[in-house]
N, C-alpha and C positions, 0 to 999 in steps of 0.2 A: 666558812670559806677555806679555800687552799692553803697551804701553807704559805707557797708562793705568792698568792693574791696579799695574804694576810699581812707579808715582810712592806709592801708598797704603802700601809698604812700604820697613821702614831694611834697607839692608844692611850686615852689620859684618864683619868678618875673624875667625879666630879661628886659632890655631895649633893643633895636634893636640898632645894631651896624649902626653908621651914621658916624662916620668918616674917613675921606678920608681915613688915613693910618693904618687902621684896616683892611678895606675893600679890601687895596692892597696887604696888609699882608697876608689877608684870598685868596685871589684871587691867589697870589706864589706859597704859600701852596698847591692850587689843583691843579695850571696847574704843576707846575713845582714842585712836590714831589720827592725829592732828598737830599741826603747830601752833596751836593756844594751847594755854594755861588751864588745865582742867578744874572744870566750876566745882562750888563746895556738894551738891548734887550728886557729882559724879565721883568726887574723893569717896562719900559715902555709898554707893553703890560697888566701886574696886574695894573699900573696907569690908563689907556683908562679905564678899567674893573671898576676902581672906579667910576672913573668921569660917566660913565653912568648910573652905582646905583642911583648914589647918583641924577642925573637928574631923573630917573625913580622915586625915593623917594615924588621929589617934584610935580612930573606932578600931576594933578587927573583923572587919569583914572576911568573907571569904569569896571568890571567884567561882568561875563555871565549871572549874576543877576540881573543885575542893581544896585549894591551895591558899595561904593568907592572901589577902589583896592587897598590894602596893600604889596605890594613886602616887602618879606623876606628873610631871609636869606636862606632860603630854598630854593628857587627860583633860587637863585644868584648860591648856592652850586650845583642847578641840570642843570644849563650852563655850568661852569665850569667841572662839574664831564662829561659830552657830548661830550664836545671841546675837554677833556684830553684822555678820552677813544678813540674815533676816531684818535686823533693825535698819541696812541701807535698802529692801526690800518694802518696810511699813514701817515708816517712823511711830504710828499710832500703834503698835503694840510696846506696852511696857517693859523697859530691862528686865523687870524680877521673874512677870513672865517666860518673858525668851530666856533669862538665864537659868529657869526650871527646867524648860524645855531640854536645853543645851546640856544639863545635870544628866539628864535622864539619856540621852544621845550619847553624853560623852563617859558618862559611869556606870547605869542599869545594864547596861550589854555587858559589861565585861562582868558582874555580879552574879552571884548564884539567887534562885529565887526569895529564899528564903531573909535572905538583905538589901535586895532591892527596896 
């Protein structure tokens, strides 16, 4: 951006969320957006959702570039948001399903072959 454009905005830091029970939190929040109490069902289904981030965190992939890959939250968020949309589409397809699907939607693109 401009310099100009650039002075009209803050810029802040923010550290990537790495822990388990954030990332299960975050994971509730999309699949299961609602004002009840999320069932024990679905506590463990946002848990898997962690525990894979968080494995995906530590692998070293590499991207379409040949550059290390970085999974973000953004990534994580556009699984989720796939799995959750689909699931208001067909309630009869299974989360692990949809959220394989959503894996591969929202991380094999950005991947180079060889780690997909």
């Amino acid at each position: 951006l401009p310099d100009v454009l650039r002075q009209q905005f803050t810029e802040l830091f923010l550290p990537g969320v790495t822990s388990h029970g954030d990332i299960s939190l975050v994971a509730e929040r999309r699949l299961f957006d609602r004002n009840l109490p999320t069932t024990t069902s679905e506590r463990s289904i946002a848990d898997l959702v962690a525990d894979f981030f968080i494995q995906l965190l530590r692998m070293n992939l590499v991207d379409t570039a040949g550059r290390v890959f970085h999974p973000s939250m953004r990534h994580l968020s556009n699984m989720l948001d796939f799995a959750s949309r689909v699931r208001c589409i067909s309630e009869s397809v299974p989360y692990e399903k949809l959220l394989h699907e959503g894996s591969v939607v929202a991380f094999s693109t950005s991947l180079c072959t060889a780690d997909r």
